[in-house]
C-alpha positions in Angstrom: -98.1 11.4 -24.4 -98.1 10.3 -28.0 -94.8 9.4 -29.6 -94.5 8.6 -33.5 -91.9 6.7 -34.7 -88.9 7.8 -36.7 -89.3 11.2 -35.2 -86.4 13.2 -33.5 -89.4 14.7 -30.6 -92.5 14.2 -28.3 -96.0 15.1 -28.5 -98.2 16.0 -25.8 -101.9 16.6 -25.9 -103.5 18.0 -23.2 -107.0 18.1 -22.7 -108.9 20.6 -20.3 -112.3 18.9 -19.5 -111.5 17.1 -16.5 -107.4 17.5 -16.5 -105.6 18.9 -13.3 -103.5 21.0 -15.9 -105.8 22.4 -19.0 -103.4 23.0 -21.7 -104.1 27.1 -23.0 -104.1 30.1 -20.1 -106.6 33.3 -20.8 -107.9 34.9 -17.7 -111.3 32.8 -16.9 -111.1 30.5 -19.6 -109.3 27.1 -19.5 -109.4 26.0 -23.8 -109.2 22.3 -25.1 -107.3 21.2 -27.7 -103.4 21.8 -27.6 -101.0 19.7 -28.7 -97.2 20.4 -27.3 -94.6 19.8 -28.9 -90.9 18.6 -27.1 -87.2 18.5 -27.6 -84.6 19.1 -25.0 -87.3 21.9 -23.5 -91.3 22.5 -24.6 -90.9 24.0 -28.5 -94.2 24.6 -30.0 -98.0 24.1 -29.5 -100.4 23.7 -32.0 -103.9 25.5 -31.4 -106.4 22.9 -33.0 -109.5 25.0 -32.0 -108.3 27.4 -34.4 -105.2 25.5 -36.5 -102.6 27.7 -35.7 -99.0 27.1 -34.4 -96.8 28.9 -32.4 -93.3 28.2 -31.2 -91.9 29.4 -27.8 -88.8 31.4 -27.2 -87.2 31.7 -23.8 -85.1 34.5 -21.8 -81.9 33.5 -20.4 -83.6 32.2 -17.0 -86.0 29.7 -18.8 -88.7 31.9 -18.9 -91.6 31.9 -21.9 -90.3 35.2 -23.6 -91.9 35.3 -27.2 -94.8 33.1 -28.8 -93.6 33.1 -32.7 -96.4 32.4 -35.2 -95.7 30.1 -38.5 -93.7 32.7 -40.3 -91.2 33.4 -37.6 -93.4 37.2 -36.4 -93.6 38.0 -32.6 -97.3 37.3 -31.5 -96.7 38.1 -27.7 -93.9 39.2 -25.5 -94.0 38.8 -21.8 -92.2 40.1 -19.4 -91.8 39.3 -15.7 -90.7 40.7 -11.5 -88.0 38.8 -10.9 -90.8 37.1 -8.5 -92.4 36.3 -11.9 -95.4 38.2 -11.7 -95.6 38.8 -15.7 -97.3 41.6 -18.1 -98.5 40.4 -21.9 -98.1 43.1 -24.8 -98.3 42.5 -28.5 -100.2 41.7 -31.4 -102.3 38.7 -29.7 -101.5 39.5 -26.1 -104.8 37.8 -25.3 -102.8 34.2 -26.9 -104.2 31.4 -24.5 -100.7 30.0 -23.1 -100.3 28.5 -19.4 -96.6 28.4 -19.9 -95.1 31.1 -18.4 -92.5 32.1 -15.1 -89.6 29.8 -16.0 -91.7 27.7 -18.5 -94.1 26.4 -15.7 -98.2 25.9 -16.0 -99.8 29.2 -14.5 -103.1 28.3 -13.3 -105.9 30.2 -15.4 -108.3 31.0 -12.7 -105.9 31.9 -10.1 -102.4 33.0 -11.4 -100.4 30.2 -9.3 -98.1 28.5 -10.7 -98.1 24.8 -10.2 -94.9 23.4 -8.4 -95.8 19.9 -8.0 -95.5 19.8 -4.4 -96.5 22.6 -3.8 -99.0 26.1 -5.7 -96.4 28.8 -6.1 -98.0 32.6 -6.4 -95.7 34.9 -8.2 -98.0 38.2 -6.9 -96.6 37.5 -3.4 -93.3 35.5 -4.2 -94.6 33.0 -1.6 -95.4 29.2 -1.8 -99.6 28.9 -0.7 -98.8 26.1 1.8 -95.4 25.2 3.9 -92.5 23.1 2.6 -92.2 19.8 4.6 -88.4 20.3 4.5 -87.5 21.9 7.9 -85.0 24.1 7.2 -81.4 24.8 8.7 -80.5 26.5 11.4 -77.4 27.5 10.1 -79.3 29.2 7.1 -81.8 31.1 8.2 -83.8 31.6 5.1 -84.6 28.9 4.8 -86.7 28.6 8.0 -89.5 30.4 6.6 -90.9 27.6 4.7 -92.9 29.8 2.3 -90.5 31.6 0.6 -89.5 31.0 -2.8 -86.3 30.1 -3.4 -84.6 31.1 -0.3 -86.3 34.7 -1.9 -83.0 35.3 -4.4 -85.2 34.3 -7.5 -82.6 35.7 -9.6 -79.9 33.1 -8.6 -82.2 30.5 -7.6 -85.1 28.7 -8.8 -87.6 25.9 -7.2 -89.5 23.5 -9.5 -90.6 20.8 -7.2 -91.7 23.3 -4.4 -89.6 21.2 -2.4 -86.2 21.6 -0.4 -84.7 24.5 -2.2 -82.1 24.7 0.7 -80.9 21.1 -1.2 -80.5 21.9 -4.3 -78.7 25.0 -3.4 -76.5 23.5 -1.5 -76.2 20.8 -4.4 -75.6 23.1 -6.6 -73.1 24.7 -4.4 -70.8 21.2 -4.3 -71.3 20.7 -8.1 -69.8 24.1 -8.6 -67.0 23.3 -6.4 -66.2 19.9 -8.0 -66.5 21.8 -11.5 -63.7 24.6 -10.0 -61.7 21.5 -8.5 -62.0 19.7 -11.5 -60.7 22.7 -13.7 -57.8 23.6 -11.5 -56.8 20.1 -11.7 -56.7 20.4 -15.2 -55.0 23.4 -15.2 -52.6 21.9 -12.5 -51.7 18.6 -14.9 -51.3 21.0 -18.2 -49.5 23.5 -16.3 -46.8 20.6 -15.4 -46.9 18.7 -18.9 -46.0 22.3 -20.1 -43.1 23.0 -17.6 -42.0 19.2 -18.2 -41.7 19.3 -22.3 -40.2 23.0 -21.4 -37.7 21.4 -19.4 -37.3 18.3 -21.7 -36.7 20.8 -24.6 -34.3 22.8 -22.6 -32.3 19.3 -21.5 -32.6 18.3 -25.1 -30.9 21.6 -26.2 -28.1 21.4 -23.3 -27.0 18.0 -24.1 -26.8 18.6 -27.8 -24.6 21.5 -27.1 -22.6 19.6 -24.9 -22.2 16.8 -27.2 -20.9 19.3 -30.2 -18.5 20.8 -27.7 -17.0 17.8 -26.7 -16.7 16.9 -30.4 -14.5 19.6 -31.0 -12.6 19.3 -28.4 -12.1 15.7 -29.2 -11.3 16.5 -32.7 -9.0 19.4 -31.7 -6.8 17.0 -29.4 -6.5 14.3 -31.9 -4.9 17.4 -34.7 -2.8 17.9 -32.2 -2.0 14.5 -31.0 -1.4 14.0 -34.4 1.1 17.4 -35.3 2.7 15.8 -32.1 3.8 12.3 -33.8 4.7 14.0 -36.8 7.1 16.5 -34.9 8.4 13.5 -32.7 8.7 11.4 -36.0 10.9 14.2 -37.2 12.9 15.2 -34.4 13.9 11.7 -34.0 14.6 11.2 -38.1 17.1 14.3 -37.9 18.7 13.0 -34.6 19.4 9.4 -36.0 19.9 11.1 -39.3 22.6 13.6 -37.3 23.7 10.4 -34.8 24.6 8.2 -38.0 26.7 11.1 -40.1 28.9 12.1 -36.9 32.8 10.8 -36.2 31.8 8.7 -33.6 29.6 6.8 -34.5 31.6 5.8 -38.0 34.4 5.4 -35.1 32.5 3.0 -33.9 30.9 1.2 -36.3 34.1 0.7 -38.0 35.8 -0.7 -33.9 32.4 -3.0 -34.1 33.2 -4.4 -37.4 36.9 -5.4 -36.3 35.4 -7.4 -33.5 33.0 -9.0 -35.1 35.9 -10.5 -38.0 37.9 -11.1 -35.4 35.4 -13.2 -33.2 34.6 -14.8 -36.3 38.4 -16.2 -36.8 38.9 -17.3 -33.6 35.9 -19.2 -33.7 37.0 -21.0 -36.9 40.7 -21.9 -35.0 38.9 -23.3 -31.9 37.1 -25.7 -34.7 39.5 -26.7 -36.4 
């Protein structure tokens, strides 16, 4: 693996003389000389036999689908069984390329696939040796220990040739986290909704309550107020009425005599 500084991917040159993997596939002929090029998945290869590149394009299970030349043009499509069994047609269908079913290394000589722990043969859908993972008894599949991916290759895949059973049921309690996860988002915004909802709704409620009682408040203190002013009145015109009648001039007048003549006794018990 060579790796150059500064730059955003990988290289990888593979060499057949003497490699386990020989880097081009054409039936019966393992070339030399391919460099690979990386990013997140395998991107291009560049033919240095001939000087050509060629950048790879992939179907929606991870599969090789196109090899693109320099200006962007279709070289070779494959297609593939959903075992991955796969049929070359275009303009270069005799392209040497190893990476095929699910962008694995398809052995030139013999069409198997290599798995690392195990030699995968797409013809058969069957592993060539067994899987040192027992199987479970509660999932019967899996006790044949050559199938390929518990045989639903559409749903499932097996790149280690090991313990599909695992991942599946891996995958299985990642997808139920992931659902868990969601609902419990759903759950919190759902209730931070219904909360400001109700919050708003308060908000509203005591504002309205607040103006009505201001009203009110404002309407007793007019009348309160027309209230004094009546009493005020009524009790101006009743003095008023008290202080012009006969009897109380009568009396007023009886009260003055008393007082003058307190007054002059006073003065005689003085002297």
């Amino acid at each position: 693996m060579e790796y150059t500084p500064g730059a955003s991917r990988n290289t990888d040159s593979l060499t057949g003389a003497g490699g386990l993997r020989p880097s081009r596939y054409t039936p019966g002929l393992q070339a030399l000389g391919s460099t690979y090029e990386y990013g997140v998945e395998r991107l291009s290869y560049y033919d240095e036999e001939e000087g050509d590149c060629y950048a790879y394009a992939y179907d929606g299970r991870g599969s090789v689908a196109n090899l693109t030349g320099e200006t962007g043009e279709s070289v070779v499509s494959y297609t593939y069984d959903i075992y991955g069994s796969v049929e070359e047609s275009g303009v270069q269908a005799d392209l040497p390329n190893p990476y095929l079913y699910r962008g694995e290394y398809t052995d030139a000589l013999t069409g198997n696939q290599y798995l690392r722990a195990r030699y995968y043969r797409p013809s058969t859908g069957s592993f060539l040796t067994r899987d040192t993972y027992p199987g479970d008894q509660t999932e019967p599949v899996s006790l044949n220990r050559y199938t390929y991916a518990g045989n639903d290759p559409v749903n499932l895949e097996d790149p280690s040739g090991h313990g599909w059973l695992k991942k599946k049921v891996q995958q299985a309690k990642q997808a139920v986290k992931k659902t868990v996860s969601k609902a419990k988002k759903a759950v919190k915004s759902a209730a931070k909704k219904v909360e400001k909802a109700v919050k708003k709704t308060a908000s509203k409620v005591v504002k309205k309550a607040k103006t009505v009682v201001k009203k009110a408040v404002k309407k007793a203190k007019t009348v309160v107020k027309k209230a004094k002013k009546t009493v005020k009145k009524v009790v101006r015109k009743a003095a008023k009425k008290v202080k012009s009648s006969k009897l109380y001039k009568k009396a007023k007048k009886t009260a003055s005599k008393i007082k003058k003549k307190v007054c002059t006794t006073a003065k005689r018990i003085q002297k």
